[in-house]
C-alpha positions, 0 to 999 in steps of 0.5 A, a space after each residue: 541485125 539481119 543476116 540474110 534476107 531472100 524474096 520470091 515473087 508468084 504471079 496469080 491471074 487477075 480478077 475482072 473487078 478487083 485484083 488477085 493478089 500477088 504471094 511474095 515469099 520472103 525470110 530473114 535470118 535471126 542470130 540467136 533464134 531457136 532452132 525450133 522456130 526455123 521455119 517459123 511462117 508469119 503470112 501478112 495481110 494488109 489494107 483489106 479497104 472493102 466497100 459494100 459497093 464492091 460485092 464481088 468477094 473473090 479478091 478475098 477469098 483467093 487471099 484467104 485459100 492462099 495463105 491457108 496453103 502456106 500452112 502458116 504459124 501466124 496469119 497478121 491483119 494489118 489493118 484497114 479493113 475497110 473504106 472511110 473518111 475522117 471527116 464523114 464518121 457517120 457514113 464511115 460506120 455505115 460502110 465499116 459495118 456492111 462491110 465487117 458483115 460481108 468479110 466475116 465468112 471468108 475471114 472465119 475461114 483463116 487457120 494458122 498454128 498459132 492463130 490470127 493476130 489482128 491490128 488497128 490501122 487509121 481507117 479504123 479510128 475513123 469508123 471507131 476503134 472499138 466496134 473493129 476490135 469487138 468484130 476482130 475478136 469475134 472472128 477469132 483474133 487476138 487483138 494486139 494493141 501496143 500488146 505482145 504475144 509470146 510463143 513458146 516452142 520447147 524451150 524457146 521463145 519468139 515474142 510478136 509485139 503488135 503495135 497501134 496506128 502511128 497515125 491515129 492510135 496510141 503508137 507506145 515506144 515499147 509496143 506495150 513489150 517490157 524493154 529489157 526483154 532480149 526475146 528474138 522480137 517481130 514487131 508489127 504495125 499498120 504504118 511502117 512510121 511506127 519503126 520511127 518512135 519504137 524505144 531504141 532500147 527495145 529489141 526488134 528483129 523485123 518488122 512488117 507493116 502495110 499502110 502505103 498501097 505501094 504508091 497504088 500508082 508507080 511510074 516507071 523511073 519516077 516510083 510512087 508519087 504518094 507513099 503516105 509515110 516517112 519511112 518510103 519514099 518514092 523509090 521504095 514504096 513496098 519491100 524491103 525498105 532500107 533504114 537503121 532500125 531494123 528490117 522492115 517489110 511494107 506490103 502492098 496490100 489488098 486493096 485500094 482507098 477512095 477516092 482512087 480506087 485503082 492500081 497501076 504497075 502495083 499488084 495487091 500483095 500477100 506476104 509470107 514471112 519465114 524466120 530463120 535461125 543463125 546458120 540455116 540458107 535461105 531455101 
């Protein structure tokens, strides 16, 4: 269970094509953490969604130079790199890999302590899971498919279990971690209903997933009118979203899908997550 949980919004001036994201800093504290992870910063960036039709990179870029800035131990893909349809796979892999190529350069740029992790989200099963895995390594992340990373400081030890698509993958129960392991856990999944069938054996300290956009569309005093997951609704679309499992936090993401590519009362979001061990305050 969490102890204390702290968020911090910065405001970044638009662009004239897509919008420049919000960084929101959050932190949790972990009971049992090793002192030498306090502080530990995972940066999260979700739901890319870039078509060749866009061109203009800058949204990216500003992503890219702005989690580098946090000096990051980890940087998480979180999936969905790019535009596609279930029913059109044929144009999906076409976009997918104009795409892939134009991401490449700014993606290369990332640096974190412990390297990038990168995730599968459903717009990937469409255009083929495998060619996005090949183009994740090739820009030098470690793919996490129902697949833990442990990291080691001194003689403590953090586990980060990245999940598969709850929606399109191979969502496992354990998230491919052995179930009797008490590591402090961060568990990572494109769409916040992977929290949903994880083992209830498995231990897991927070979580952090993309998927919803926010709602892309929030009402004033209605919230988001489609969130596309179980686990938000429309009243809490991003954030911190209550539920018994564990802490679990929806970005927003970068981007938007078709067929409406737009956002309204809901900015693109990157997410910086700092650990904190039992005893330390939120800055």
């Amino acid at each position: 269970m969490w102890n204390s949980i702290a968020t911090i919004k910065e405001r970044s001036v638009p662009s004239p094509s897509r919008q420049l994201a919000d960084v929101t800093r959050t932190e949790v504290c972990i009971e049992d953490l090793g002192m030498e992870f306090d502080g530990y910063t995972i940066v999260a960036l979700a739901d890319f969604h870039h078509r060749p039709s866009m061109g203009d990179l800058r949204w990216l870029r500003h992503a890219v130079d702005m989690a580098n800035g946090t000096m990051p131990d980890v940087v998480a893909l979180l999936g969905d790199y790019g535009s596609s349809f279930k029913r059109a796979p044929s144009l999906s892999q076409r976009w997918y890999r104009d795409t892939m190529t134009a991401m490449t350069p700014e993606l290369c740029r990332l640096r974190a302590r412990d390297g990038i992790i990168g995730l599968l989200g459903n717009h990937d099963y469409y255009t083929g899971a495998g060619s996005v895995c090949a183009w994740l390594t090739s820009i030098g992340a470690e793919v996490l498919v129902n697949r833990p990373l442990h990291v080691r400081r001194s003689s403590s030890l953090l586990r980060i279990a990245g999940q598969d698509d709850a929606k399109e993958g191979d969502a496992h129960p354990s998230a491919g971690c052995e179930l009797t392991e008490r590591t402090p856990t961060v568990a990572l999944s494109h769409n916040p209903d992977g929290l949903l069938g994880l083992d209830p054996r498995l231990r897991v300290d927070v979580m952090l997933a993309g998927h919803t956009h926010g709602g892309q569309i929030v009402i004033p005093g209605y919230g988001a009118p489609i969130t596309m997951s179980r686990m938000c609704s429309r009243h809490s679309a991003s954030g911190w979203i209550p539920n018994p499992r564990a802490p679990l936090y929806v970005s927003r993401g970068l981007g938007e899908q078709l067929p409406l590519p737009i956002r309204i009362n809901c900015k693109p979001e990157i997410v910086v997550l700092r650990l904190r061990s039992a005893g330390q305050q939120p800055a």
